[in-house]
C-alpha positions as CSV (number, residue, x, y, z in Angstrom):
1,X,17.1,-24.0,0.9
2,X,17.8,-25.8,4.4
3,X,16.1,-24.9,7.7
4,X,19.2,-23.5,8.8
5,X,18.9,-20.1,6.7
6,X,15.5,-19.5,8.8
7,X,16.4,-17.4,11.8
8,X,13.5,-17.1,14.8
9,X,13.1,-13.4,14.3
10,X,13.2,-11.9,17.8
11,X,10.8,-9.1,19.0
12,X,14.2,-7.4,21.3
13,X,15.5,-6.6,17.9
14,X,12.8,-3.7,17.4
15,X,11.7,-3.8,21.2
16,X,13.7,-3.4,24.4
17,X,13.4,-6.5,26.4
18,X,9.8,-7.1,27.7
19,X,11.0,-9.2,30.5
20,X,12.6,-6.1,32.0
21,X,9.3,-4.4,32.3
22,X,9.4,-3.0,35.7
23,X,6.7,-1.8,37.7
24,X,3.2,-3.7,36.5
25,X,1.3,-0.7,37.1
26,X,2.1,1.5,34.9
27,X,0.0,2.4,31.6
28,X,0.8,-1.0,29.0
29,X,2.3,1.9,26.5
30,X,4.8,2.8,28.7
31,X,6.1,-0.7,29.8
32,X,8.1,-1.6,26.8
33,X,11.1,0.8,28.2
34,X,9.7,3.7,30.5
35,X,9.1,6.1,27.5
36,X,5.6,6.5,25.8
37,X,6.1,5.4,22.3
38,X,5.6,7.8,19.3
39,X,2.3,6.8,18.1
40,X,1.0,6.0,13.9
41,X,-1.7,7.7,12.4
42,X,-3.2,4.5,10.4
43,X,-5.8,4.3,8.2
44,X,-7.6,1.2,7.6
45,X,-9.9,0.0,4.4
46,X,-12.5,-2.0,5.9
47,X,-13.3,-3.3,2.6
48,X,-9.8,-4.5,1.6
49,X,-8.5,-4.7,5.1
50,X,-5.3,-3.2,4.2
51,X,-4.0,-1.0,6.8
52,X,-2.0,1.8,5.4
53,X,0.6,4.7,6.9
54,X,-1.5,7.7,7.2
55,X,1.8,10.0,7.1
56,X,3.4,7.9,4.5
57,X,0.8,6.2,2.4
58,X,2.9,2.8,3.0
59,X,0.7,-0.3,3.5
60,X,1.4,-1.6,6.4
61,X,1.5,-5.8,7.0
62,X,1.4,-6.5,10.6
63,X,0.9,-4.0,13.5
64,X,3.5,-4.8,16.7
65,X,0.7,-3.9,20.1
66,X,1.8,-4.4,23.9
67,X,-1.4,-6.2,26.5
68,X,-2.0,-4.7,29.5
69,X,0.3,-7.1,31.0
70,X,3.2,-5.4,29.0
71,X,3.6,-8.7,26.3
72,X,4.4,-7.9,22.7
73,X,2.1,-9.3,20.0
74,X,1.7,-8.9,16.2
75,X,-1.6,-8.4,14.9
76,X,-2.3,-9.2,10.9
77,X,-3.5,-6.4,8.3
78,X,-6.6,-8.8,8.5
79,X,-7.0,-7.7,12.3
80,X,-6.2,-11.4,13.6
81,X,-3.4,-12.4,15.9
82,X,-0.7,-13.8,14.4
83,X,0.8,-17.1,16.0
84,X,3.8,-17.5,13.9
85,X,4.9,-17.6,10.8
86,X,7.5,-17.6,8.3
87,X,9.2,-15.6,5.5
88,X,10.8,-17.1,2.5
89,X,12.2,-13.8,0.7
90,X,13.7,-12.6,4.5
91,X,14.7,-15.9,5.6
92,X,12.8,-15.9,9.2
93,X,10.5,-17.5,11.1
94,X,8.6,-15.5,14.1
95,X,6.7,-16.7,17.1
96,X,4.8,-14.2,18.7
97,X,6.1,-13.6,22.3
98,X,2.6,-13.6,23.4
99,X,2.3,-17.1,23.8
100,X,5.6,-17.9,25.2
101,X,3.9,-20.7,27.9
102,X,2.7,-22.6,24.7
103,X,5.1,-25.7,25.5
104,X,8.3,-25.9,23.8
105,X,7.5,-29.1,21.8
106,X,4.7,-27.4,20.3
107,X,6.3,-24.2,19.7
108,X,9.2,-26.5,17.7
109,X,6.0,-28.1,15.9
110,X,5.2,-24.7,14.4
111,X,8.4,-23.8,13.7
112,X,8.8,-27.2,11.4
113,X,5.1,-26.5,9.8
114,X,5.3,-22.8,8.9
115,X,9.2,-23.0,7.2
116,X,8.8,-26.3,5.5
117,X,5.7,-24.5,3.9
118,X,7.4,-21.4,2.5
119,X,10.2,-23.5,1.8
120,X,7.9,-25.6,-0.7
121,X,5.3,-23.0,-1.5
122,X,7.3,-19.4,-1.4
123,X,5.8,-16.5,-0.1
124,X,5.2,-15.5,3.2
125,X,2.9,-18.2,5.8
126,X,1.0,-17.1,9.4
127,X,-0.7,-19.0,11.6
128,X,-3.4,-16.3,13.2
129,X,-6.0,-16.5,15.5
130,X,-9.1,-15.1,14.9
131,X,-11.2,-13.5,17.6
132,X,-13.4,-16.3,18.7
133,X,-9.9,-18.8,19.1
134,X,-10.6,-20.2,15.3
135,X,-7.2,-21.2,13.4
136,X,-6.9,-19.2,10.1
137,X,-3.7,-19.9,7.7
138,X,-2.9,-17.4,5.7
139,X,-0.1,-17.3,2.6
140,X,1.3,-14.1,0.5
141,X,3.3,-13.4,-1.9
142,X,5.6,-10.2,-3.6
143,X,3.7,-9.0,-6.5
144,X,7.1,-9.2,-8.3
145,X,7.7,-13.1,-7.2
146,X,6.5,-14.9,-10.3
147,X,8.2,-18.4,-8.8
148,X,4.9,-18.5,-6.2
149,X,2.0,-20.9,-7.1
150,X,-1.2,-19.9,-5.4
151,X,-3.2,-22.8,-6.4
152,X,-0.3,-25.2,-5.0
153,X,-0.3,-22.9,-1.5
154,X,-4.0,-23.2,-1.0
155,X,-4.0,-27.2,-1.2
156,X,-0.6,-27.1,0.9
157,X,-3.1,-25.3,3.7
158,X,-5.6,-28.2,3.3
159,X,-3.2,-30.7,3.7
160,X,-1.3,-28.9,6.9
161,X,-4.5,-28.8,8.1
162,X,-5.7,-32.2,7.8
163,X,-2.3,-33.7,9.3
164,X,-2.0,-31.1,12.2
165,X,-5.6,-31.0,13.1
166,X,-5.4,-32.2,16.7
167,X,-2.5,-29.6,17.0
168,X,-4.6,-26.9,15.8
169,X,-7.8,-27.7,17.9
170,X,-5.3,-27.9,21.1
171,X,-4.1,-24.6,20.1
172,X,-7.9,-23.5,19.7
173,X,-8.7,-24.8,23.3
174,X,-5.4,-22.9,24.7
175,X,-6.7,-19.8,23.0
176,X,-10.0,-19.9,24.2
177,X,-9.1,-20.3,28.2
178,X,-5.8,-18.6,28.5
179,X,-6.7,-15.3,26.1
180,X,-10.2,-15.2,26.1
181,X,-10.5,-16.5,29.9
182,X,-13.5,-18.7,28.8
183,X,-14.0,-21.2,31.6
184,X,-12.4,-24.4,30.5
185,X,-15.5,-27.3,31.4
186,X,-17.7,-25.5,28.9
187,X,-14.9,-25.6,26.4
188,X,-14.6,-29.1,26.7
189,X,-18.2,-29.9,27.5
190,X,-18.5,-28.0,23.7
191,X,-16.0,-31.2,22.1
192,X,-18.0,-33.6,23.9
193,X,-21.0,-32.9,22.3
């Protein structure tokens, strides 16, 4: 399997373009294309934290929301926001539109890090942020994929995050003052310490 099977899944394909928003003041469901989206009944297990279909009774992975200012992000059955991330069965990769200003070089960097994992591990790799900015790596699998090592996926996250470490504190920082708006000399007056 080479890099060039992974496609960089784009959000247009299920969305009309974002950057064709119009006027900023509208309500954030409306922005997407004028029309106020058909809403989903969910149900979710606070236990499990499996978010299921209330109509349909299908579990539901990720959850597509617009931001006030109209942007398009995923957010994980485990109710964190998903980075990136990769699938091995479909063949993609997805960056969350979110964070488009994240710099190019580092958006390649993730790109590289989340499809050379599934490509040696399988299954299906995010990068997620959890509310407070923190980096969580998560991996999953089909339940009919018997190919997928869980034990070898779990010390493939240790070592990704051992070698990127600097890369994910950076991304921690850019979390904490462009998303939470957390004023950026306590941040670093925090590392410093």
């Amino acid at each position: 399997m080479s890099n060039k099977n992974f496609e960089e899944k784009e959000t247009r394909e299920v969305y009309s373009d974002s950057e064709s928003v119009g006027d900023e003041n509208k309500p954030h469901s409306e922005t997407l294309d004028g029309k106020k989206p058909e809403g989903r009944r969910l149900i979710i297990n606070k236990e499990t934290g499996k978010i299921t279909n209330a109509e349909t009774g299908e579990e539901v992975s990720d959850i597509q929301v617009v931001t006030e200012d109209g942007s398009l992000g995923s957010v994980s059955a485990g109710g964190r926001i998903i980075l990136c991330g990769a699938n091995a069965y479909e063949m993609k990769y997805y960056f969350n539109p979110l964070f488009k200003k994240i710099p190019e070089s580092i958006q390649k960097e993730l790109h590289i890090i989340s499809v050379l994992f599934t490509q040696e591990a399988g299954g299906v790799f995010t990068i997620e942020f959890e509310d407070d900015g923190t980096i969580t790596m998560e991996t999953t699998r089909d339940e009919d994929d018997i190919t997928y090592d869980e034990i070898s996926a779990g010390l493939l996250i240790g070592e990704v995050r051992r070698q990127r470490q600097d890369l994910f504190e950076a991304l921690q920082m850019y979390y904490r003052a462009m998303i939470l708006h957390e004023d950026v000399s306590a941040i670093l007056s925090e590392d410093d310490e």
